[in-house]
C-alpha positions as CSV (number, residue, x, y, z in Angstrom):
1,X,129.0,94.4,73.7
2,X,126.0,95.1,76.2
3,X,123.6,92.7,76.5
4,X,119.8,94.0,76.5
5,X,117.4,92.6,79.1
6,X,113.8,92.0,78.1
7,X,111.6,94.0,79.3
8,X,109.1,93.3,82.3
9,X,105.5,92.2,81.6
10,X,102.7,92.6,84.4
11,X,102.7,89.3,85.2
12,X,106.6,89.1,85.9
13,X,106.2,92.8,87.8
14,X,103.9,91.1,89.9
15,X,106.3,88.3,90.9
16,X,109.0,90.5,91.5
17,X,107.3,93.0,93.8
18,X,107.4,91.0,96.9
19,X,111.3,90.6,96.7
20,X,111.4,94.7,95.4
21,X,109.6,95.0,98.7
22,X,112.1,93.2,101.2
23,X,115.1,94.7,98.9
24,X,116.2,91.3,98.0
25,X,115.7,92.1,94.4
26,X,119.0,92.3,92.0
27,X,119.6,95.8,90.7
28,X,119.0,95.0,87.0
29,X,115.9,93.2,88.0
30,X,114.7,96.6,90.2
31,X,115.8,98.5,87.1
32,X,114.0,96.7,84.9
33,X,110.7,96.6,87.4
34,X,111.2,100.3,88.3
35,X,111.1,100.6,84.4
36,X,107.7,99.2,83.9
37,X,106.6,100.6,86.9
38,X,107.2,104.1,85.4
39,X,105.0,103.2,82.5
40,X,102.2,101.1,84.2
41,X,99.9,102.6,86.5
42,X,98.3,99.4,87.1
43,X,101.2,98.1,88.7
44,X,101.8,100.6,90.5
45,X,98.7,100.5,91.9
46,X,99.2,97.0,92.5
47,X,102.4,98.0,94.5
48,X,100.6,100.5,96.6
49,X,98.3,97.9,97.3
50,X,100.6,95.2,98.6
51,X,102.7,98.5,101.0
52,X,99.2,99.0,102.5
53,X,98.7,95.1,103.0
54,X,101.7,95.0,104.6
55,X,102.0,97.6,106.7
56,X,98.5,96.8,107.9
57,X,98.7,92.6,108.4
58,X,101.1,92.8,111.1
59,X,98.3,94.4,113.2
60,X,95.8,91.2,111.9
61,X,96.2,87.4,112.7
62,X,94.4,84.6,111.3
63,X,92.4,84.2,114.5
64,X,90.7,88.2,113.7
65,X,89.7,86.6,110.4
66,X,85.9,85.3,109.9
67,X,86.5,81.8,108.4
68,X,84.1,83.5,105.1
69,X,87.2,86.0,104.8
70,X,90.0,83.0,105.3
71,X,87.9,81.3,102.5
72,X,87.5,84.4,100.3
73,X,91.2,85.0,100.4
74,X,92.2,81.8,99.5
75,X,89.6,81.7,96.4
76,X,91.5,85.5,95.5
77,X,95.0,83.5,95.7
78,X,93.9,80.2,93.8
79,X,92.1,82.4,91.2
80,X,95.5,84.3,90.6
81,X,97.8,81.2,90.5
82,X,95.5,80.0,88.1
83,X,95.2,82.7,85.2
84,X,97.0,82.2,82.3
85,X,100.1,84.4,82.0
86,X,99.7,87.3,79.5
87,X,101.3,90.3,78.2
């Protein structure tokens, strides 16, 4: 008998990206993101996103960072820890 995994929700693709990213993921979880990825184009924005910040934030440290834009991205990560998970 084959067990059936749930599938992803935005909210768990989200949480899984970052370890997608670094490869660290397990392969059902990357099939199962890959999955909604193929369906979602919000996501994958969302993952297109997070390759730019990345390849870009090496070339940026906290010291080329306005304390307004420190403060703004803090607010952005509060605000998101915050929301209530959904579907």
């Amino acid at each position: 008998m084959k067990i059936r995994s749930h599938p992803v929700v935005c909210r768990e693709a989200i949480e899984l990206m970052s370890d997608y990213l670094d490869g660290s993921l397990s392969r059902r979880d990357t099939r199962r993101l890959e999955e909604h990825l193929a369906i979602c184009p919000p996501c994958r924005t969302y993952l297109a996103q997070m390759r730019l910040v990345i390849s870009v934030s090496g070339s940026v440290s906290p010291d080329d960072l306005s304390p307004e834009a420190l403060d703004d991205l803090v607010e952005v990560f509060r605000r998101y820890r915050d929301e209530p998970e959904s579907s």
